[in-house]
SEFI-51445 format. One record per residue: x, y, z of N, C-alpha, C in turn; residue in one letter. Coordinates in Angstrom, 1 decimal. Layout:
> n.east;n.north;n.up;ca.east;ca.north;ca.up;c.east;c.north;c.up;gutor
> X;Y;Z;X;Y;Z;X;Y;Z;A
...
END
This chain:
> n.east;n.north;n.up;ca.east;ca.north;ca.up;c.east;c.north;c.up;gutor
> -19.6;-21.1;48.2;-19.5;-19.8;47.9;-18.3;-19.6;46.9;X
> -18.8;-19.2;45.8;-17.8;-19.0;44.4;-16.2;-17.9;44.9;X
> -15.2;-18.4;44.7;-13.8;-16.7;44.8;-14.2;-16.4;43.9;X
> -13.4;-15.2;44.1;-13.3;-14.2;43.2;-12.0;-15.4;42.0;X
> -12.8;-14.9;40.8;-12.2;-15.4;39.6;-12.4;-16.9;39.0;X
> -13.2;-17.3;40.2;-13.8;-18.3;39.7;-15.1;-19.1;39.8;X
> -15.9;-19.7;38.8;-17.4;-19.4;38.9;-18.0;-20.3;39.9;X
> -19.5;-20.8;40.1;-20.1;-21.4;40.9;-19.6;-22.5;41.2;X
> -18.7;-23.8;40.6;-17.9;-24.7;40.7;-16.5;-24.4;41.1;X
> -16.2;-23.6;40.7;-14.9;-23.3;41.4;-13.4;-23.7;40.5;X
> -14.7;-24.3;39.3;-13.2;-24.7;38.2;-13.4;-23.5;37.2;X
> -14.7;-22.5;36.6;-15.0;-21.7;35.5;-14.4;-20.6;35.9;X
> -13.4;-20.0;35.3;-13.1;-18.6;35.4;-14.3;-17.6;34.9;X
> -14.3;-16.8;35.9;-15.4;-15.5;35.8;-14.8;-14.6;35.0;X
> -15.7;-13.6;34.1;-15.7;-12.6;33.0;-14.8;-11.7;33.8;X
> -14.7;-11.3;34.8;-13.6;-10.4;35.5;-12.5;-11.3;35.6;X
> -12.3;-12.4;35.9;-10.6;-13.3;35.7;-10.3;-13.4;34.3;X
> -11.2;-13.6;33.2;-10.4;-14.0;31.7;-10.2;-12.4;31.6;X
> -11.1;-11.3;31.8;-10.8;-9.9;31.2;-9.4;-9.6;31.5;X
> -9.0;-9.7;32.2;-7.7;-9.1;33.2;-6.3;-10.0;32.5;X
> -6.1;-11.1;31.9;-5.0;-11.8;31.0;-5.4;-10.7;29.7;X
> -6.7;-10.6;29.1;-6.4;-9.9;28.0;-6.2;-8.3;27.9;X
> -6.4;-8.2;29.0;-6.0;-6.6;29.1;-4.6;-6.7;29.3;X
> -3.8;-7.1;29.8;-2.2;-7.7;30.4;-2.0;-7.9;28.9;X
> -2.6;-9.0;27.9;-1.3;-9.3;26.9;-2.0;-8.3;25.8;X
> -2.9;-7.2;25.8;-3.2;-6.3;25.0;-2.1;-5.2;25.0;X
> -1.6;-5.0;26.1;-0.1;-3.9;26.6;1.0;-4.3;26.2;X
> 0.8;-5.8;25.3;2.3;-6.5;25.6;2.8;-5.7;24.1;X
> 3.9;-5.0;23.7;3.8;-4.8;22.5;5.3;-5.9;21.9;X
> 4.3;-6.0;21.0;4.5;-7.5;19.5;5.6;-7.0;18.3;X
> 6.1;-7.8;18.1;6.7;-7.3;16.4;6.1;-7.6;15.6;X
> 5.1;-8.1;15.4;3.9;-8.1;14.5;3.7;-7.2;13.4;X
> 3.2;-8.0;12.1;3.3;-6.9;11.1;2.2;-6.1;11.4;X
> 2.1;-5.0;11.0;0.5;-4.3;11.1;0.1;-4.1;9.6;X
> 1.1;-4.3;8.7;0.2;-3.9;7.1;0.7;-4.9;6.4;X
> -0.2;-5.2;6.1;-0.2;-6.9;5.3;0.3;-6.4;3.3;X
> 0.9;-6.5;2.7;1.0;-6.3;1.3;0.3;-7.6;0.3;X
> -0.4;-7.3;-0.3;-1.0;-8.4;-1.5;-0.7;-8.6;-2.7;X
> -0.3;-9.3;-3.4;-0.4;-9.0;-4.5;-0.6;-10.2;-5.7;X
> -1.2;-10.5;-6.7;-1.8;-11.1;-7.3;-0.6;-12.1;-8.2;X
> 0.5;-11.9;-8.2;1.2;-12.7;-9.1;3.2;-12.7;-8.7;X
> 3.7;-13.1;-9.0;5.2;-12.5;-8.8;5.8;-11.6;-9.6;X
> 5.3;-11.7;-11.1;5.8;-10.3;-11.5;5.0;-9.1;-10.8;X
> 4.0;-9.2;-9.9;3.9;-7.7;-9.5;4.8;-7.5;-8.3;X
> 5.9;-8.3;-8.1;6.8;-7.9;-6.6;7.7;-6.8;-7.1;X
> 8.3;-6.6;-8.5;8.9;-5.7;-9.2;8.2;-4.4;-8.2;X
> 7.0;-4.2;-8.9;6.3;-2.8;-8.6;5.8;-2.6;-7.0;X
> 5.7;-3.5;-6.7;5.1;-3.6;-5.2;6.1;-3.5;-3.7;X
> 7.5;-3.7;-4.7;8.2;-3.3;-3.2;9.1;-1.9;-2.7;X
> 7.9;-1.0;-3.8;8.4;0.6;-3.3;7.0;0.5;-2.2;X
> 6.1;-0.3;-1.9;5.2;0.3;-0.5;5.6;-0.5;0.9;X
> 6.4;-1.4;0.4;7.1;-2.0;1.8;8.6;-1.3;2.0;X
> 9.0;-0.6;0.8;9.6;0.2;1.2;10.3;0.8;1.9;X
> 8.8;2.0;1.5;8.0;3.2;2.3;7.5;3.1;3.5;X
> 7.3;1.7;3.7;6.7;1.3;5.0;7.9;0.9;5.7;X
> 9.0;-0.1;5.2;10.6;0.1;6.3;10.8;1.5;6.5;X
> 10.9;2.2;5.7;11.5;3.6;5.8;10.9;4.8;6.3;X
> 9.5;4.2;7.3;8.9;4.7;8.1;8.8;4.0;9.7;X
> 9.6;2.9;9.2;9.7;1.9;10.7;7.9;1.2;10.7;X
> 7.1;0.7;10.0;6.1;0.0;10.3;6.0;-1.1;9.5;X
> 6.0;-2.1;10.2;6.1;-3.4;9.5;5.2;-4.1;9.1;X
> 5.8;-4.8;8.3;4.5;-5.3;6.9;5.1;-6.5;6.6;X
> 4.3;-7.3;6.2;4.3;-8.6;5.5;3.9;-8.8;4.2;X
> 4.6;-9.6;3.3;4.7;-9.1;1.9;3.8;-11.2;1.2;X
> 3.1;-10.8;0.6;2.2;-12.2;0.5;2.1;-12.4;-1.2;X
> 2.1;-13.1;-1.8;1.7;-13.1;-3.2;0.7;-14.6;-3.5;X
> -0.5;-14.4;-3.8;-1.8;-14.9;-3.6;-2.9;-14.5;-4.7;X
> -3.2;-15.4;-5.8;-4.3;-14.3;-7.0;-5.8;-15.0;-6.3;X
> -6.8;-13.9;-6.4;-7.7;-14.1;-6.2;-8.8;-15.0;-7.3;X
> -7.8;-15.0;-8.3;-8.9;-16.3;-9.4;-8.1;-17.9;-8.8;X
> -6.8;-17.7;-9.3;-6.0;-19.4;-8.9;-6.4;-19.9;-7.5;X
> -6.8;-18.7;-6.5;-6.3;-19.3;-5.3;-7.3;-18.3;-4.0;X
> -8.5;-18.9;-4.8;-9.5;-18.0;-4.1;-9.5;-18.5;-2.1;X
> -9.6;-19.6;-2.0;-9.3;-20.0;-0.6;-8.7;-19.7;0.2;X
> -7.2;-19.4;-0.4;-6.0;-18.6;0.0;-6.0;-17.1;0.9;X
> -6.7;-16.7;-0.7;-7.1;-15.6;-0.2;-8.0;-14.9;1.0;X
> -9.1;-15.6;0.8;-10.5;-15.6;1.7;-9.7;-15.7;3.4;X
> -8.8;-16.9;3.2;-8.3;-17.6;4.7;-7.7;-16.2;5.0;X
> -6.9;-15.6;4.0;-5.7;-14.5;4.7;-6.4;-13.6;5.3;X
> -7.7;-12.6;4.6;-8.4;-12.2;4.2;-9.2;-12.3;6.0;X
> -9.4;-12.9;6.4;-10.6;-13.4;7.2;-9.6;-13.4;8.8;X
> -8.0;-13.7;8.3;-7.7;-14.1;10.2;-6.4;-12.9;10.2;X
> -6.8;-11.7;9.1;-5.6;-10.7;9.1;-5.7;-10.1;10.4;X
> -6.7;-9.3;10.7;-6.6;-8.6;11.8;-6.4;-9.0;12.7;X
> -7.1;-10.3;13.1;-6.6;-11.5;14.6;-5.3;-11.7;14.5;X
> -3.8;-11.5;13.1;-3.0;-11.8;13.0;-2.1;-10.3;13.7;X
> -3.2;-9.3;13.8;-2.6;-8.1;13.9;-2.3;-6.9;13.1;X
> -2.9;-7.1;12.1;-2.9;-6.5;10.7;-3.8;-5.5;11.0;X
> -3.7;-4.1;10.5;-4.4;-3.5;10.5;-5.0;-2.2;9.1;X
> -3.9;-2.5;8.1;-4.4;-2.1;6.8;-3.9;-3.2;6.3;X
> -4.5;-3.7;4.5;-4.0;-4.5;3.9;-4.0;-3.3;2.4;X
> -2.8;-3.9;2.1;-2.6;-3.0;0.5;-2.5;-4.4;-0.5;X
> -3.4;-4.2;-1.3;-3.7;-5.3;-2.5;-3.1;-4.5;-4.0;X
> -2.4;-5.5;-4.4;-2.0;-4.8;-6.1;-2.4;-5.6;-7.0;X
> -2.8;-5.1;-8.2;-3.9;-6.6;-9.1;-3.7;-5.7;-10.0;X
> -3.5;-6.4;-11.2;-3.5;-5.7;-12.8;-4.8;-6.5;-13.5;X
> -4.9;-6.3;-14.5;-5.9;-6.1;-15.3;-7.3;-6.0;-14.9;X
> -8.1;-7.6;-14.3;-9.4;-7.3;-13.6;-9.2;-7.0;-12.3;X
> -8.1;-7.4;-11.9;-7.5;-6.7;-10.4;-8.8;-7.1;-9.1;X
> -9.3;-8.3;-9.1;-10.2;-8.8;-8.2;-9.8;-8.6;-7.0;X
> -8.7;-9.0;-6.8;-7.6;-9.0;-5.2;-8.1;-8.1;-4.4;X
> -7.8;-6.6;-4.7;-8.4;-5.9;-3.6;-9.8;-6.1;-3.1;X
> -10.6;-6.0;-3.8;-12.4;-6.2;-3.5;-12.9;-7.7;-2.9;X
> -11.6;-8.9;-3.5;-12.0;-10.3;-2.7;-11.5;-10.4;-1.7;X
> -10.2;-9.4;-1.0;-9.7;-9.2;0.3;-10.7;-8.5;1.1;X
> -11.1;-7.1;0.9;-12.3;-6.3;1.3;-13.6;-7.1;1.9;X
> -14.1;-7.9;0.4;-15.4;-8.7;1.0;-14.7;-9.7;2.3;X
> -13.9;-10.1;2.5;-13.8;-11.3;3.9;-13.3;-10.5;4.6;X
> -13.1;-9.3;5.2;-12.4;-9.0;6.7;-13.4;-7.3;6.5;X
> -12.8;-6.8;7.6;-13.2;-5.2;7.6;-12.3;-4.5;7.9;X
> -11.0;-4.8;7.5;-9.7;-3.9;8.0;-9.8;-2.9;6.6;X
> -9.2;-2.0;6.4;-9.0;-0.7;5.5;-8.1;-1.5;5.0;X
> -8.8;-1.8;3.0;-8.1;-2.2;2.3;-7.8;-1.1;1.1;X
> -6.4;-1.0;0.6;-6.1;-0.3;-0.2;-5.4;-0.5;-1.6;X
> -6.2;-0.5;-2.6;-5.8;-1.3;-3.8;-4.5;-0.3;-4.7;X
> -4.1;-1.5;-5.8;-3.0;-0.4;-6.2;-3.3;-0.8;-7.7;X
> -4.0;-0.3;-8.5;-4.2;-1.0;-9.8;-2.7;-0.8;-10.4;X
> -2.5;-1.8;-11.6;-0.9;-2.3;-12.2;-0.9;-2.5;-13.5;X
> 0.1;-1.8;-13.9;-0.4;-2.1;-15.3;0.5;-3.7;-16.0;X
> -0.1;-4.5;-17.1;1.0;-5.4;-17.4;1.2;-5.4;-19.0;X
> 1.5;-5.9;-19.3;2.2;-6.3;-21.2;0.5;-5.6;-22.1;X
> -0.5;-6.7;-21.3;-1.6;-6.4;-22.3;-2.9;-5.9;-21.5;X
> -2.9;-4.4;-20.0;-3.0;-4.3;-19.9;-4.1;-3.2;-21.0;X
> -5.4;-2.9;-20.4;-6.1;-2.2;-21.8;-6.0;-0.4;-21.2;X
> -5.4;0.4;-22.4;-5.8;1.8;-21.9;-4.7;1.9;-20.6;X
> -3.6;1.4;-20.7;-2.7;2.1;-19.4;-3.0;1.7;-17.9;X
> -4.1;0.6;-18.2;-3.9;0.3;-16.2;-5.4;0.7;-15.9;X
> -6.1;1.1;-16.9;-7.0;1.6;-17.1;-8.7;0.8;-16.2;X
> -8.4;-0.6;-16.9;-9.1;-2.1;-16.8;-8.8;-2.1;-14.8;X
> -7.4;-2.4;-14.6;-7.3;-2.4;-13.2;-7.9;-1.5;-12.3;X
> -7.9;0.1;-12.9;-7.6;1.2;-11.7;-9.7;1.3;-12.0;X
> -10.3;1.1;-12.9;-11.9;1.0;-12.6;-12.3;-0.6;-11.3;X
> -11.8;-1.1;-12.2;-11.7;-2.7;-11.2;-11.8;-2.3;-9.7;X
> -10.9;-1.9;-9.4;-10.8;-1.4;-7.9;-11.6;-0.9;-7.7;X
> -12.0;0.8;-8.3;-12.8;1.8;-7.9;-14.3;1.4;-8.0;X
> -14.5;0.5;-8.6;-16.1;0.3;-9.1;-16.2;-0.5;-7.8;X
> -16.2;-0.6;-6.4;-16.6;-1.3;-5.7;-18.0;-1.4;-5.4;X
> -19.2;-2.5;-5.1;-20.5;-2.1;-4.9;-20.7;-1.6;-3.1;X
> -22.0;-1.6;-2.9;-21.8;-0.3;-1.9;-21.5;-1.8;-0.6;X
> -21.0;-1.2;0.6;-20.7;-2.0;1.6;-19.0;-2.9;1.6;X
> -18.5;-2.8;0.6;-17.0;-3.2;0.3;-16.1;-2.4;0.1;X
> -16.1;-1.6;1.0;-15.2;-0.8;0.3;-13.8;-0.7;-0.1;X
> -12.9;-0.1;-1.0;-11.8;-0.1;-1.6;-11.3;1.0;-1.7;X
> -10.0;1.9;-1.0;-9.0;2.5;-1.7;-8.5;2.1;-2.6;X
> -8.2;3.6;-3.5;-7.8;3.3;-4.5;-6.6;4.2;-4.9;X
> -5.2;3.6;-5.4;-4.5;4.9;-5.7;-4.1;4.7;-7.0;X
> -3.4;5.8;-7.5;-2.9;5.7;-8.7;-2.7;4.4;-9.3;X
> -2.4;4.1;-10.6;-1.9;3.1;-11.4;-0.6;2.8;-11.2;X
> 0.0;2.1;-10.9;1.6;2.0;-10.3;1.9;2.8;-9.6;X
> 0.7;3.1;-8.4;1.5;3.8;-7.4;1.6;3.2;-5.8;X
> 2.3;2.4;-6.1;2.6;1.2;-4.5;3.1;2.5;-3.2;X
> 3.7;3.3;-3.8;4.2;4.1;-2.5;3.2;5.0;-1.5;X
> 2.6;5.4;-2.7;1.5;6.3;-2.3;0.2;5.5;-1.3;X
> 0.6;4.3;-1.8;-0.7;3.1;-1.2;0.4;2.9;1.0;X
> 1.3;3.3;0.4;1.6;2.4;1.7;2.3;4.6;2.9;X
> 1.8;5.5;2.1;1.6;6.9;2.5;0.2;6.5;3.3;X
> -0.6;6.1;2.4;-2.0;6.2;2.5;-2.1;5.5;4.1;X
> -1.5;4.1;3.9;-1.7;3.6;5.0;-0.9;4.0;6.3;X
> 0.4;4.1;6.2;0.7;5.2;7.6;-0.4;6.3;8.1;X
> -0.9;7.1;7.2;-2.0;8.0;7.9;-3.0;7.3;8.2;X
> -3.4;6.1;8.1;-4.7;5.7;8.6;-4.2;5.2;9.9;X
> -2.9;4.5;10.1;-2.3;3.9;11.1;-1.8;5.4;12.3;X
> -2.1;6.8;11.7;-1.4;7.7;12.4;0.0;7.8;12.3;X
> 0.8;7.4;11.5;2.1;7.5;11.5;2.7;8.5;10.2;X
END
């Protein structure tokens, strides 16, 4: 006769004994970031660290990554794919000209991604190239989008989705 918490052998823990550890370390609260920051190159750290900011200076912690989605497509996909298991719960992507980053973060996870088009030296039309990039997502991927250099507004955006 099986106990309680353990199955017909007496070595398998039963669906009621594993439930009960993850309900326990679900309550445990983490310092873990909850908003992941992206951004496609290191000159975009300039512009990108008024949303981490906005995000210290709201008390919600973020992690700041720099990763392009053409050099370093694997990179991406990996971050992209174990963000939320990491505890992540919005990611904000910044990408200037074809600005892939947001849309190739989007396609591998399903956390609320929020792009920040950027403008650079020979960017076409003002940021113009970036901020359609983003917006033109096809249907099922979706992408926020904010202003053209507007990192702050991106990491506004994400406190209200997080409720804060």
């Amino acid at each position: 006769m099986p106990t309680e918490g353990t199955g017909e052998s007496g070595a398998e823990p039963t669906l009621q004994a594993v439930a009960e550890p993850e309900r326990e370390f679900a309550e445990i609260e983490v310092d873990a970031p909850v908003v992941g920051i992206v951004m496609g190159s290191k000159s975009d750290m300039a512009a990108m660290e008024a949303a981490e900011q906005e995000l210290n200076n709201r008390g919600i912690r973020c992690e700041v990554r720099v990763m392009s989605a053409h050099r370093e497509p694997d990179k991406v996909a990996d971050y992209a794919r174990n963000a939320k298991m990491r505890g992540l719960r919005v990611i904000i992507a910044g990408a200037g000209l074809s600005a892939a980053l947001p849309g190739v973060v989007a396609a591998h996870c399903d956390l609320p991604v929020i792009g920040v088009p950027l403008t650079t030296r020979s960017s076409v039309a003002g940021g113009l190239d970036a901020l359609l990039a983003i917006a033109q997502m096809p249907p099922g991927v979706p992408v926020a989008c904010v202003g053209v250099d507007n990192p702050r507004n991106a990491a506004v955006l994400a406190a209200r989705i997080l409720g804060r």
